[in-house]
KEBA-20280 format. One record per residue (C-alpha): residue in one letter; x, y, z. Coordinates in Angstrom, 2 decimals, always signed. Each point is the difference from the previous one (the first is absolute). Example, Ala and Ser with C-alpha at 12.3 -4.5 7.8 and 13.67 -1.06 7.14 Angstrom:
BEGIN
  drenkol     east    north       up
        A   +12.30    -4.50    +7.80
        S    +1.37    +3.44    -0.66
***
This chain:
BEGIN
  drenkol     east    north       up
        X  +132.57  +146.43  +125.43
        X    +0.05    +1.83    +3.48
        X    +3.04    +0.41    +2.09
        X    +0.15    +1.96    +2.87
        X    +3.79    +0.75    +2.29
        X    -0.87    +1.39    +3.18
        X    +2.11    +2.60    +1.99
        X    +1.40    -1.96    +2.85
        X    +1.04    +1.92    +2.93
        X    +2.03    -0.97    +3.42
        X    -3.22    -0.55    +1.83
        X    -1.16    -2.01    -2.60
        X    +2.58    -2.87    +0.23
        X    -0.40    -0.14    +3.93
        X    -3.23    -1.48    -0.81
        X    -0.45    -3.78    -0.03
        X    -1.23    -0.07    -3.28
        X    +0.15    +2.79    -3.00
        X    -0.71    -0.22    -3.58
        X    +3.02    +1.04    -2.49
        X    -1.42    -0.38    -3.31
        X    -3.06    -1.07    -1.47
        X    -1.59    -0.69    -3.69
        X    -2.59    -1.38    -1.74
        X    -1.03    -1.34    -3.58
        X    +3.84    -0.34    -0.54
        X    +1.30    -1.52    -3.00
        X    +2.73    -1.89    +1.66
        X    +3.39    +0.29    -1.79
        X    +3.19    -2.58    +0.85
        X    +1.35    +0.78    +3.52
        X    +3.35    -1.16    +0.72
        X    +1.33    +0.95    +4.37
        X    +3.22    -2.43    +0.53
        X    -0.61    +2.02    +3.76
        X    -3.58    -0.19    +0.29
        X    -2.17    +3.30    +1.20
        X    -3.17    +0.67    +2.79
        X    -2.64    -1.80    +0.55
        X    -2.23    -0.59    -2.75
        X    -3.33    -1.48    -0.78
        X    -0.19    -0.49    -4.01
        X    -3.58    -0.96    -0.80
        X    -0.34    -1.83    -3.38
        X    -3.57    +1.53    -1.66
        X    +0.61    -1.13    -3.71
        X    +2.07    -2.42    -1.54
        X    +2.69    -2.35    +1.17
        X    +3.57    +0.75    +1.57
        X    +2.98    -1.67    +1.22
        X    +1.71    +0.54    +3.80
        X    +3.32    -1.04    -0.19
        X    +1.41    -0.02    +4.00
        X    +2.07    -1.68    +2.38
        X    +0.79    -2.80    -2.20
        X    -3.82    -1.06    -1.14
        X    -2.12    +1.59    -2.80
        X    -3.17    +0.43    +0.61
        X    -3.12    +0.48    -3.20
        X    -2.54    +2.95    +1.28
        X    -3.57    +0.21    -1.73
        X    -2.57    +2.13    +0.55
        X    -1.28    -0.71    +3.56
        X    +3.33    -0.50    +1.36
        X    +2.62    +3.15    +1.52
        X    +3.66    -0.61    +0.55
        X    +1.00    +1.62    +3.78
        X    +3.94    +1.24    -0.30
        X    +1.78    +0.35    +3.00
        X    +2.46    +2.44    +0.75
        X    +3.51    -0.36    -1.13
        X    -0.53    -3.47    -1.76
        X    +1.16    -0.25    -3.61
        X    -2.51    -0.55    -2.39
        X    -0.57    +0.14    -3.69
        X    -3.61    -0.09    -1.95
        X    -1.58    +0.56    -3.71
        X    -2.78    -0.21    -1.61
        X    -0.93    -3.81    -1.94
        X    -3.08    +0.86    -1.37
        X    -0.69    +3.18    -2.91
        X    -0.30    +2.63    +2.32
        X    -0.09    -0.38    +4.05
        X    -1.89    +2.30    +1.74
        X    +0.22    +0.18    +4.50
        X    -0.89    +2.49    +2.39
        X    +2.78    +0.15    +2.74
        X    +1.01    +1.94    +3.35
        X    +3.30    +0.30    +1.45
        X    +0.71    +0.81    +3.85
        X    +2.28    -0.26    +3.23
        X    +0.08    +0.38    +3.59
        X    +1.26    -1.26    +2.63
        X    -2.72    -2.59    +1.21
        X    -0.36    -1.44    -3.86
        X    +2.54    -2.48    +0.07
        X    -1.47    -1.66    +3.46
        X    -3.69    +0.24    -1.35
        X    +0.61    -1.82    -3.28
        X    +1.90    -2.75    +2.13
        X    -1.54    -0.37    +3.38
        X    -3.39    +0.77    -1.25
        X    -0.34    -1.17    -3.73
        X    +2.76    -2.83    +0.36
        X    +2.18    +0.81    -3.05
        X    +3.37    +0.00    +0.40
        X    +1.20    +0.88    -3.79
        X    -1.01    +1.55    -3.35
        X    -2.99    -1.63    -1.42
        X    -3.19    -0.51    -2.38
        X    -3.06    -0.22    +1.82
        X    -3.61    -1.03    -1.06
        X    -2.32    +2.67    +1.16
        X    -3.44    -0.97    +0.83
        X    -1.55    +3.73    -0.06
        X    +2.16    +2.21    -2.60
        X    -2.66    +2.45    +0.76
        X    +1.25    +1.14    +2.81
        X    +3.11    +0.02    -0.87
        X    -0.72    +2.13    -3.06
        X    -2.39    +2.46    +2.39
        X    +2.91    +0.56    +2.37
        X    +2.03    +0.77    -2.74
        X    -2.60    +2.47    -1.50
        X    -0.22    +1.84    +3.36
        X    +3.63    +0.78    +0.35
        X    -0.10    +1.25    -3.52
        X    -2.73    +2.19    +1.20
        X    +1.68    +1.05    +3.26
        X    +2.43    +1.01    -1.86
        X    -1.79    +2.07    -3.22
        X    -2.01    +2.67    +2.49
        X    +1.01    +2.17    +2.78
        X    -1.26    -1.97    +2.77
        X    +2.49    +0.82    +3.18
        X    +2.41    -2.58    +1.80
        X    -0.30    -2.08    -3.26
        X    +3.09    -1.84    +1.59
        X    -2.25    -1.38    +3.13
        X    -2.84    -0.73    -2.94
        X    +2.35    -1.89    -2.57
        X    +1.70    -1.73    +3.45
        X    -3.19    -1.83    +0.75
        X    -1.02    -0.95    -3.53
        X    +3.70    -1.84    -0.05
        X    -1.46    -1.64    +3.69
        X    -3.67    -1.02    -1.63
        X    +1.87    -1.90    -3.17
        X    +2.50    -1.82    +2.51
        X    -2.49    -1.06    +2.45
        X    -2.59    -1.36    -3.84
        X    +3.16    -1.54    -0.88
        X    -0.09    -1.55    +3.00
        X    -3.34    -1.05    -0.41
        X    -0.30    -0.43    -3.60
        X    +3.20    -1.26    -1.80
        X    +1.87    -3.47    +0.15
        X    +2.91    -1.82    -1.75
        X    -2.98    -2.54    -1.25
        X    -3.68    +0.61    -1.36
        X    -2.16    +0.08    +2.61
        X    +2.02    +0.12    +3.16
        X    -0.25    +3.09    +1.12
        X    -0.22    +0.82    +3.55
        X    -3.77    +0.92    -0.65
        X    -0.86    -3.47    -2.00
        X    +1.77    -2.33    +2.27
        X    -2.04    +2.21    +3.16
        X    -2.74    -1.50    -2.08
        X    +0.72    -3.09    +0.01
        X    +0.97    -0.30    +3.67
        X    -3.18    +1.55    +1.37
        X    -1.31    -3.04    +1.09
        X    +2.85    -1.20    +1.99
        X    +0.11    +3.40    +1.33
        X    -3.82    -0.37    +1.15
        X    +0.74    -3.25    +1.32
        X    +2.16    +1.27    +2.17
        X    -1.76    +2.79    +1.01
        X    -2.91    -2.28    +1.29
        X    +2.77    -2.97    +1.61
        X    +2.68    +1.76    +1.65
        X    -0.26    -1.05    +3.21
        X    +0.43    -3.93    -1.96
        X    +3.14    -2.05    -0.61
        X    +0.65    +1.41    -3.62
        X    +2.36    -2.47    -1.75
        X    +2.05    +0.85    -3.49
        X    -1.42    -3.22    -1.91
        X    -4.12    +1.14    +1.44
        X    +0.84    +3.73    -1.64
        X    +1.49    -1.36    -2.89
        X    -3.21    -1.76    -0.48
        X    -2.15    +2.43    +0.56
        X    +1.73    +2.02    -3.38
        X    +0.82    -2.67    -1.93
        X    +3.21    +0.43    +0.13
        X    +3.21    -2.27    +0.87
        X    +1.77    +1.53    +3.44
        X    +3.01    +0.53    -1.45
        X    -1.99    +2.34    -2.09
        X    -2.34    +1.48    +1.95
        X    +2.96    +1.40    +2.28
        X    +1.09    +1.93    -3.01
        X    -3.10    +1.15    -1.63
        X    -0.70    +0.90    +3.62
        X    +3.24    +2.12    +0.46
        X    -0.21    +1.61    -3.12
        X    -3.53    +0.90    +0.63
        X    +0.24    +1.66    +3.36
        X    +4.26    -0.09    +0.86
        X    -0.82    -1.88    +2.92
        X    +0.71    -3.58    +1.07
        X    -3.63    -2.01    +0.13
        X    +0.32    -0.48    +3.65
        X    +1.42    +3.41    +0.90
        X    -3.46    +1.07    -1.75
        X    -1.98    -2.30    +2.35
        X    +2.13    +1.16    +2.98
        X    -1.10    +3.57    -0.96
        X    -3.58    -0.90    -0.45
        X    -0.27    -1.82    +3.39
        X    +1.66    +2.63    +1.49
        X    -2.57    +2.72    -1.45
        X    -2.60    -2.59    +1.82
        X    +1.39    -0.38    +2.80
        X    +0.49    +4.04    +0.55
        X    -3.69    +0.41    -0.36
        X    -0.97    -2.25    +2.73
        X    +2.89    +1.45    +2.40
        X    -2.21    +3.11    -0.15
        X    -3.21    -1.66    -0.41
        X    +0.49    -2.34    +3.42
        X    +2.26    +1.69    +2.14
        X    +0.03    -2.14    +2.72
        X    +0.67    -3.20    -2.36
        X    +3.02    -1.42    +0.74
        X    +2.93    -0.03    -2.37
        X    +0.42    -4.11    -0.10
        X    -3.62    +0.11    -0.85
        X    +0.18    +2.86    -2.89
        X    +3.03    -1.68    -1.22
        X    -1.91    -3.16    -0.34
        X    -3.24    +1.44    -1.31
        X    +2.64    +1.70    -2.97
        X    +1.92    -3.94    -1.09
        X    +2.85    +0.51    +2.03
        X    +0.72    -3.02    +1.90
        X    +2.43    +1.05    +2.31
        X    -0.65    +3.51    +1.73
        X    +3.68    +1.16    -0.14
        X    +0.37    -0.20    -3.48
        X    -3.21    +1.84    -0.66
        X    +1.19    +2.97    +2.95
        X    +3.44    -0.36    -2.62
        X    -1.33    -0.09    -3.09
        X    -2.06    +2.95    +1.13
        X    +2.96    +2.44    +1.40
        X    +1.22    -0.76    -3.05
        X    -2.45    +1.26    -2.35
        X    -1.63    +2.76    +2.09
        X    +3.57    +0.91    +1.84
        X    -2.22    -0.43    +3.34
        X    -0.85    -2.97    +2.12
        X    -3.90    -0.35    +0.24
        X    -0.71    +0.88    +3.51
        X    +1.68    +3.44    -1.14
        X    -2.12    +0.15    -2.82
        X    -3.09    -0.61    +1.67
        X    +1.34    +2.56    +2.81
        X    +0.42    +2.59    -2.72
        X    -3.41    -0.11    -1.70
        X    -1.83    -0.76    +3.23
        X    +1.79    +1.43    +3.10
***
């Protein structure tokens, strides 16, 4: 078993993310916190435990991490002979609004993880950080906790197989289809096709996959398009670039526009061109 505290100094908690207390190959006793603790990501890597939180219990096997947040109560113990996890605890100010704006999770869960790898490797290189005499090892251990929140983002879900990363997968052809058809009427029940999916549940896949509404994502994309040809055709007029991009009307594209790029588009093509 490895275990490793880290000195943790005033600069180190006005970072947005530092590490508190890492370990690995840890035979994981009963834990009992009526008050909860940090953060922590408890990685499962042999045998079978039991998450008891927020009023659900939840079974974690090897393949599967429990993420803690901070000051929730939670109880958990071993169900199997022996239960063996790697795990990482950590703070900072901008934790809280990653793991809800960006990963969507809103209390103390299990999660399936689709690459434990990683999650083991980041672990591993904290534990290393912190074993030599490598300077500003509170910068180093800071980004390790930013590279497993942004995989966790990418590679763990409430369900098998719908991580950010697998439902990405399964999307890619709508988001190809509208790549090539922006500037085309794009209706819910056409998309919907196009995945296989019903609407209803393509809008959620779809915000889960990218935290974006589906049109708000074709708004952006059309908007991307329409910003290369204000600088590609300068003398185009706006009516006709607004047109060319699927916007009907030309005042909602010069709105939706300001909105997204905080400029109207004859200031952005002013900018960039002169």
């Amino acid at each position: 078993m490895k275990r490793h505290i880290p000195v943790i100094t005033d600069t180190d908690k006005r970072l947005p993310y530092y590490l508190i207390d890492v370990g690995s190959t840890w035979s994981q006793e009963h834990v009992v916190r009526p008050v909860g603790y940090m953060y922590q990501w408890i990685q499962c890597v042999e045998g079978e435990g039991e998450l008891i939180t927020g009023g659900n219990t939840f079974r974690l096997k090897e393949g599967m991490a429990m993420l803690l947040l901070k000051g929730i109560p939670h109880e958990y113990y071993a169900i199997s002979s022996s239960w063996i996890v790697d795990w990482i605890v950590f703070d900072g100010h901008q934790v809280g609004p990653f793991i809800e704006h960006n990963a969507g999770i809103e209390s103390s869960c299990a999660l399936y993880v689709s690459r434990p790898d990683l999650f083991l490797s980041h672990i591993q290189n904290a534990l290393e950080i912190l074993q030599s005499d490598r300077p500003l090892q509170g910068i180093q251990c800071s980004k390790v906790v930013y590279s497993l929140l942004t995989d966790m983002v990418q590679y763990a879900s409430a369900h098998p197989d719908h991580s950010a990363t697998s439902l990405n997968h399964k999307l890619k052809p709508l988001f190809d289809y509208i790549e090539e058809n922006f500037h085309k009427p794009l209706t819910l029940e056409l998309m919907a096709e196009i995945t296989g999916f019903s609407p209803q549940h393509l809008c959620t896949v779809f915000k889960k996959t990218t935290n974006n509404r589906i049109f708000q994502y074709i708004h952006s994309v059309r908007i991307k398009k329409s910003k290369e040809l204000l600088l590609a055709n300068p003398h185009m007029q706006i009516k006709e670039i607004a047109a060319w991009a699927g916007f009907e009307d030309a005042n909602y594209f010069c709105t939706v526009f300001k909105k997204l790029e905080q400029i109207s588009p004859n200031q952005y093509r002013k900018i960039y061109l002169g």
